[in-house]
C-alpha positions as CSV (number, residue, x, y, z in Angstrom):
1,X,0.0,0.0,0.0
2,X,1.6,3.1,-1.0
3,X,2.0,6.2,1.4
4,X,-0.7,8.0,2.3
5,X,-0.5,11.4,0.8
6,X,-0.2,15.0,2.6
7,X,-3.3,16.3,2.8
8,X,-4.8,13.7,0.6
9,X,-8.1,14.5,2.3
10,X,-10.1,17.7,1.9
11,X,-13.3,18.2,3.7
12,X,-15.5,20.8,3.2
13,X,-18.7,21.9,5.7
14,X,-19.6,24.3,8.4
15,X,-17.4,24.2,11.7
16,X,-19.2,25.0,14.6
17,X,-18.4,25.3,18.5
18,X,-20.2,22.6,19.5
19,X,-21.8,23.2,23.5
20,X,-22.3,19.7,25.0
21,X,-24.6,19.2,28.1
22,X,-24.8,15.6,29.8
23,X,-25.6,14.5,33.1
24,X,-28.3,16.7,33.7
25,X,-31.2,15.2,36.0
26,X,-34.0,13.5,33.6
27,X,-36.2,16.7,35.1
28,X,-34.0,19.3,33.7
29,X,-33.4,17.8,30.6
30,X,-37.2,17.9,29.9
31,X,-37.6,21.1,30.8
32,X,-34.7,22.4,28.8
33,X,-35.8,21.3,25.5
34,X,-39.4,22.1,26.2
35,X,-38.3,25.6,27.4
36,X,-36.3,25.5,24.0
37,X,-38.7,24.3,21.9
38,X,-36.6,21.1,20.9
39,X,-37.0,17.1,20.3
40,X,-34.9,15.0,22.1
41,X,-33.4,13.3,18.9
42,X,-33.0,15.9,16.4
43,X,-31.1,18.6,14.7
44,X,-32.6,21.8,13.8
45,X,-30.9,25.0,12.4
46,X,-31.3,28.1,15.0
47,X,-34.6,30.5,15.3
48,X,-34.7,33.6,16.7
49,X,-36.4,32.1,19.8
50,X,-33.2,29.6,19.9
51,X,-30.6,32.0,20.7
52,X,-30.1,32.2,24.6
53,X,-29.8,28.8,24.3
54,X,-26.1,28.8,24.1
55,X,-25.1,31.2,26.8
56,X,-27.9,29.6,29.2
57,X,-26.0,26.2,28.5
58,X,-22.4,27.8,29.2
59,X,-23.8,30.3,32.4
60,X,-26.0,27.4,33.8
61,X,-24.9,24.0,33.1
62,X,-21.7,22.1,33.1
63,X,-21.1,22.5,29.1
64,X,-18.2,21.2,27.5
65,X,-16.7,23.0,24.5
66,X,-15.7,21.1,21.0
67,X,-14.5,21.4,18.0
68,X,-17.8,20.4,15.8
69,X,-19.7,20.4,12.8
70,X,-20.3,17.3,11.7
71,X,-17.2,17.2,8.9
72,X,-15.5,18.4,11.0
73,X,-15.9,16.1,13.6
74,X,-15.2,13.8,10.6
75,X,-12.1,15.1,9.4
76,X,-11.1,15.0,13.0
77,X,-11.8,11.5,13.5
78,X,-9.8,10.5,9.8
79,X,-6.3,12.7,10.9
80,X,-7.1,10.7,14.2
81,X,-6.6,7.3,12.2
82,X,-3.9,8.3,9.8
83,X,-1.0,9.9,9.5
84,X,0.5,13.8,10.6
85,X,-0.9,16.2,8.2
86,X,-3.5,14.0,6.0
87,X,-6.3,15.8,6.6
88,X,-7.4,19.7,5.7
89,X,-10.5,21.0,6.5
90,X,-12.4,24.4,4.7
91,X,-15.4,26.4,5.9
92,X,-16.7,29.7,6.9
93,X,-15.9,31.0,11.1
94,X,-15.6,34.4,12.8
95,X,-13.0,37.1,14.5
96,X,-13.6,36.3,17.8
97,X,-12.9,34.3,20.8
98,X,-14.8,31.2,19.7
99,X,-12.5,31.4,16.5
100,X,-9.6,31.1,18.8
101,X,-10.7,28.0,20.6
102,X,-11.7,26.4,17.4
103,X,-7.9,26.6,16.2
104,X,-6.8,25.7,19.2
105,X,-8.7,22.6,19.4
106,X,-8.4,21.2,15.7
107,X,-4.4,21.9,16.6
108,X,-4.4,19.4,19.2
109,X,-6.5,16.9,16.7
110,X,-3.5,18.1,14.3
111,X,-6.3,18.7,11.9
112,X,-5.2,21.6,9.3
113,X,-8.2,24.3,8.9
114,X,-8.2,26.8,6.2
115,X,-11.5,29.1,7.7
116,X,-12.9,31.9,5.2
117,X,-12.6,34.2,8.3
118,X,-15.7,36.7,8.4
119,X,-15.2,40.0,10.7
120,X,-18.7,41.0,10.4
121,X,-20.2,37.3,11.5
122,X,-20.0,35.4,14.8
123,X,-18.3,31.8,15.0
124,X,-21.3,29.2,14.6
125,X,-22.8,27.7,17.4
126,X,-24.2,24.3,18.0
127,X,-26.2,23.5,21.7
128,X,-26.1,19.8,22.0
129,X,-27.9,18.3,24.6
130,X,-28.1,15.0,26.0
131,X,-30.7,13.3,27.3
132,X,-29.8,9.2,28.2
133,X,-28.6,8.3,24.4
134,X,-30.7,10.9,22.6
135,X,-29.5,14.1,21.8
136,X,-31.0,17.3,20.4
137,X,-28.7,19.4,18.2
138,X,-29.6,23.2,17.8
139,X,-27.5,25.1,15.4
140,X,-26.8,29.0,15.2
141,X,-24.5,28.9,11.9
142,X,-22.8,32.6,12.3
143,X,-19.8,32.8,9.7
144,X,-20.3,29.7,8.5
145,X,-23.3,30.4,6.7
146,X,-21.0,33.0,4.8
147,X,-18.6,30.3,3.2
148,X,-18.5,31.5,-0.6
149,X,-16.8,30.2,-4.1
150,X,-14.3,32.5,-3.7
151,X,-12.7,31.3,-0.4
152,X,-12.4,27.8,-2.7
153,X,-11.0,29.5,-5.3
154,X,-8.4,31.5,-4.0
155,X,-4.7,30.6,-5.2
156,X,-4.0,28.6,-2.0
157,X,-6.8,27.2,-1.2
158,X,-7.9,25.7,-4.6
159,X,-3.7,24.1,-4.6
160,X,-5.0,22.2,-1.5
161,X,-8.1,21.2,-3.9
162,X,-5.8,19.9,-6.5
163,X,-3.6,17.9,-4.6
164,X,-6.4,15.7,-2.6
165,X,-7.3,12.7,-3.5
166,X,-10.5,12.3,-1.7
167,X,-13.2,15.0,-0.9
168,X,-15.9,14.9,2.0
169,X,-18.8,16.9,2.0
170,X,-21.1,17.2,4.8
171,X,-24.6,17.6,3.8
172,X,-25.3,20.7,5.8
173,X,-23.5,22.4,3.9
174,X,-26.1,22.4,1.2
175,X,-27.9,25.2,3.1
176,X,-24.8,27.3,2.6
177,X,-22.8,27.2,-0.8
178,X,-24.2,24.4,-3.2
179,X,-21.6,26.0,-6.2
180,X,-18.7,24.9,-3.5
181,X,-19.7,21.8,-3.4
182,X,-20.2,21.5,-6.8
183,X,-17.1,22.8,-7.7
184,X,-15.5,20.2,-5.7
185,X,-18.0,17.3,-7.4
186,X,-16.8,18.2,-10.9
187,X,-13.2,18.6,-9.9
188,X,-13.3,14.7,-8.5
189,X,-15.2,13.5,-11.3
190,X,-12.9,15.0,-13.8
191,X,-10.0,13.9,-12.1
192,X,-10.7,10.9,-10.7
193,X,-10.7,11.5,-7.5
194,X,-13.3,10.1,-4.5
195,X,-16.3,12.5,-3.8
196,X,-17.8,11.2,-0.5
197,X,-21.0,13.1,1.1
198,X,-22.5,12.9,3.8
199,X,-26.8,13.3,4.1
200,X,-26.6,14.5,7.5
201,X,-29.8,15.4,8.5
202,X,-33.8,14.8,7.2
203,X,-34.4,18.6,6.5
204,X,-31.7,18.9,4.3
205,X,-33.8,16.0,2.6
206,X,-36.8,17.7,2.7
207,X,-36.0,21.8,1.8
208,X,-32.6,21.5,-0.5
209,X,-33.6,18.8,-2.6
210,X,-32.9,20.2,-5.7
211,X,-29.3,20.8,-4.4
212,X,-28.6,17.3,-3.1
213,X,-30.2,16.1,-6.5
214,X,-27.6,18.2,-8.4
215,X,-25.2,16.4,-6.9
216,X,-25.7,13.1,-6.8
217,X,-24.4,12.0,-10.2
218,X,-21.0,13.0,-8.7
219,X,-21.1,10.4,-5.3
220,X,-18.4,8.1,-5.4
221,X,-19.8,7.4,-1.6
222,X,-22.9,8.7,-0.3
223,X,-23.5,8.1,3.6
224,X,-26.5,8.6,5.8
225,X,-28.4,6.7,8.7
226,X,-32.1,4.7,8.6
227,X,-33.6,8.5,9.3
228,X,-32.0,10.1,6.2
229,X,-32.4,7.1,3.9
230,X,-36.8,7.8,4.8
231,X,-36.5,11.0,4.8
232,X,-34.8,10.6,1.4
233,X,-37.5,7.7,-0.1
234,X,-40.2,10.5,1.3
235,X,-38.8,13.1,-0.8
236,X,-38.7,11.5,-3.8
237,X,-41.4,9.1,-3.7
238,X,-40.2,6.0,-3.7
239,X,-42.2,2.7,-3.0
240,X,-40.7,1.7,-0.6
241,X,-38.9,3.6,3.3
242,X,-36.9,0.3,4.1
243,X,-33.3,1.1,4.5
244,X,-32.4,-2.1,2.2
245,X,-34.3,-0.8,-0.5
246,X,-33.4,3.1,-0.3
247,X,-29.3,2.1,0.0
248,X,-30.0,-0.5,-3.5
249,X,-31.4,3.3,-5.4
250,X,-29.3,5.4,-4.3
251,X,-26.2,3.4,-5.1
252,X,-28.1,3.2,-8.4
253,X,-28.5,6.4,-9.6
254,X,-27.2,7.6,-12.6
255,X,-23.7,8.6,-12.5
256,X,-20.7,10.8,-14.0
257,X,-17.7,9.0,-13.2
258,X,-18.0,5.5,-14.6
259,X,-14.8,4.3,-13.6
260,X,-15.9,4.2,-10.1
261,X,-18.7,2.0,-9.0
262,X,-20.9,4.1,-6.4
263,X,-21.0,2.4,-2.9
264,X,-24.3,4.1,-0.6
265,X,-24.1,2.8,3.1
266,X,-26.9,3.6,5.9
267,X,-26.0,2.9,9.0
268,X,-28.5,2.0,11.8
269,X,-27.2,2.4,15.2
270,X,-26.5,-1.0,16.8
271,X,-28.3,-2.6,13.8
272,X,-25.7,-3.8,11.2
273,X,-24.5,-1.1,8.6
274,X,-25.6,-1.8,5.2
275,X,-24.2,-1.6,1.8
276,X,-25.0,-1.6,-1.8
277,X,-22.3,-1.5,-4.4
278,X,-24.0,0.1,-8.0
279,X,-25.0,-2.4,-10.2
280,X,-25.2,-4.9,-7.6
281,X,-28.0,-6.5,-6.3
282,X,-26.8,-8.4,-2.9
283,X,-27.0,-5.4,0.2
284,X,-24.2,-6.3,2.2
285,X,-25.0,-6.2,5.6
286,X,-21.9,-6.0,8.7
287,X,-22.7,-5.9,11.9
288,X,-21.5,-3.1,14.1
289,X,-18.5,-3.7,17.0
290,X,-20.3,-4.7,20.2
291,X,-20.2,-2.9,23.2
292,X,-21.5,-3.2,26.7
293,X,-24.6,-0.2,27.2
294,X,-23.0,0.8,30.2
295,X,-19.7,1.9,28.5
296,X,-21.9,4.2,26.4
297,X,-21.5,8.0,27.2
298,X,-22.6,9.8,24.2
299,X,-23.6,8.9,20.9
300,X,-23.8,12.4,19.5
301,X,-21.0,12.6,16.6
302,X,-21.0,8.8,16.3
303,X,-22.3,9.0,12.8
304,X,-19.5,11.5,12.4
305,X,-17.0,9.0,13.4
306,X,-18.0,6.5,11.1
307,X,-17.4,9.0,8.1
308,X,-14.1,9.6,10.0
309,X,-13.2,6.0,10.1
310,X,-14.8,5.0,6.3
311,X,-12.3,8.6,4.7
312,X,-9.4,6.9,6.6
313,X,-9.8,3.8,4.9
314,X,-10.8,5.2,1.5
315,X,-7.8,7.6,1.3
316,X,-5.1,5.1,2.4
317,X,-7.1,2.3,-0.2
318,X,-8.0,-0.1,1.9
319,X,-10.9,-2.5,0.9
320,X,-14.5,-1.8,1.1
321,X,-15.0,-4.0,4.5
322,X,-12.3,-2.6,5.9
323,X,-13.0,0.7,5.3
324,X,-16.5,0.1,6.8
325,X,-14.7,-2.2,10.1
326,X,-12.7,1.5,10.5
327,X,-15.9,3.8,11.2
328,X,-17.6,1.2,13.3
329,X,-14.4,0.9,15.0
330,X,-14.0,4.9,15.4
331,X,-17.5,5.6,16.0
332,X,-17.4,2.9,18.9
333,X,-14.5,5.0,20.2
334,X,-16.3,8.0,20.0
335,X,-19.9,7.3,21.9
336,X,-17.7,6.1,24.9
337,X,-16.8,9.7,24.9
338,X,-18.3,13.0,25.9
339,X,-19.1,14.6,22.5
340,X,-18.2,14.1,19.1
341,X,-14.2,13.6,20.4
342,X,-11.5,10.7,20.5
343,X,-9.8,9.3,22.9
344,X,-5.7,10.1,24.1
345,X,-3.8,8.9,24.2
346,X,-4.8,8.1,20.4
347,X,-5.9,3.9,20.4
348,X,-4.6,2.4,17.0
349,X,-7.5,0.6,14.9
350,X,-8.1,-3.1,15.4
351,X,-9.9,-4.7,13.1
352,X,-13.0,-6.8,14.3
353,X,-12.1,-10.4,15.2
């Protein structure tokens, strides 16, 4: 297996200060998200009524302060499994003190961020809390949802484009700056190169469907959980909601790049992960690590690690079911965690007996 290459992996999405709450009383947790307005397993984009959210979580609760965004917490979790500078990471953040502790965290990850830095806009926000193994995500996007084209096309930035050999997009970024991501579709497609998204969330489903459907000729990999894969059939009609039969069409779609087969995974939690490989008609199914309840802590950002995990694999060309062993191994790291983080001193991957 050849070396993997500097920066081989470019990830693209909104990076957000991620507040995490855990270990509230049952009561409280109630009451915060009815006070809020929230689900207990969901992920919303911020309204005006959201706001004091995120100081009422860091005056009055014992929140904990991560790196996030869901590539991000991706990218994060690949530079965790590979080598020193393998990973780079783009999006949109702020001038301010959140900024700072964004750098400060991906530093220790030694992931390498090139932020479109906004004066005007605040760093974005994300208020996760936890309630037992649910966990309601509220986001405030700030800067990010000022990422433009020409933060990707400047000199620098787009050398950093030309010299990966994989790209991850995170779907959430679809409510931001679809030419970006389109931009980086045709680059891969053109070149050769692995274009790996990321659904990320119903909504995005539901209101920027014409966006996602602009892009899907161009997924090498397309990733997204049980929810996503019905959200997704409910969008567009289809027969049938069961995750089997959404992964079979969307590995099926027509597509751009015909020297790479199109491999769609859903994952389903502590149900096995399953896979369809285009033009296929067996769904591969693999179960996920075991692990005892009580060693879980948080399974917010485990979807997040498997993307991590599957990028690692991808970019250093390991096989398909190793690839997929890597984020079930990653995102079984992760949920014994507080937050979408990794443990350190940094475990090296073991692939399932």
């Amino acid at each position: 297996m050849a070396p993997v290459k500097e920066f081989g992996l470019l990830c693209l999405e909104n990076p957000l200060l991620e507040r995490g709450v855990s270990d509230i009383q049952a009561v409280g947790d109630e009451a915060l998200l009815k006070k809020y307005d929230l689900k207990a397993n969901d992920a919303i984009l911020a309204e005006e009524k959201h706001i004091p959210l995120y100081e009422d979580l860091l005056n009055n609760y014992d929140a904990k302060l991560i790196a996030g965004g869901a590539a991000q917490n991706s990218a994060r979790g690949a530079q965790y499994m590979l080598p020193p500078n393998s990973v780079v990471y783009l999006g949109g953040a702020g001038d301010d003190k959140y900024s700072a502790i964004l750098h400060d965290a991906v530093k220790a990850a030694g992931l390498r961020v090139e932020y479109r830095v906004d004066p005007k806009e605040k760093t974005g926000r994300c208020g996760a809390i936890i309630t037992g193994h649910n966990r309601s995500l509220c986001t405030d996007l700030g800067a990010a949802n000022h990422y433009d084209l020409d933060h990707l096309k400047k000199p620098e930035i787009w050398k950093l484009v030309e010299n990966a050999d994989v790209f991850y997009i995170g779907g959430f970024h679809f409510t931001v700056c679809p030419p970006a991501i389109m931009e980086l579709a045709k680059q891969a497609a053109q070149h050769n190169k692995a274009f790996v998204l990321s659904l990320s969330a119903p909504f995005i489903l539901q209101f920027f469907k014409e966006f996602v459907d602009a892009s899907a000729p161009y997924w090498d990999y397309i990733i997204g959980n049980e929810t996503e894969a019905a959200a997704y059939a409910e969008s567009h009609g289809l027969d049938s909601k069961k995750p089997q039969d959404v992964v079979v069409h969307l590995a099926n779609l027509p597509k751009e790049n015909s020297k790479r087969k199109r491999v769609a995974i859903v994952t389903q939690g502590t149900e096995p992960t399953l896979v369809a490989i285009q033009g296929e008609k067996t769904v591969k199914e693999f179960p996920v690590h075991a692990i005892d309840p009580k060693m879980i802590n948080d399974t917010n950002g485990a979807g997040d690690a498997f993307a991590g995990g599957l990028l690692a694999g991808i970019l250093e060309g390991k096989p398909l079911e190793t690839c997929i062993d890597m984020g079930q191994w990653l995102a079984r790291l992760s949920i014994q965690e507080l937050g979408p983080s990794y443990p350190f001193p940094k475990q090296a991957y073991q692939a399932a007996a």
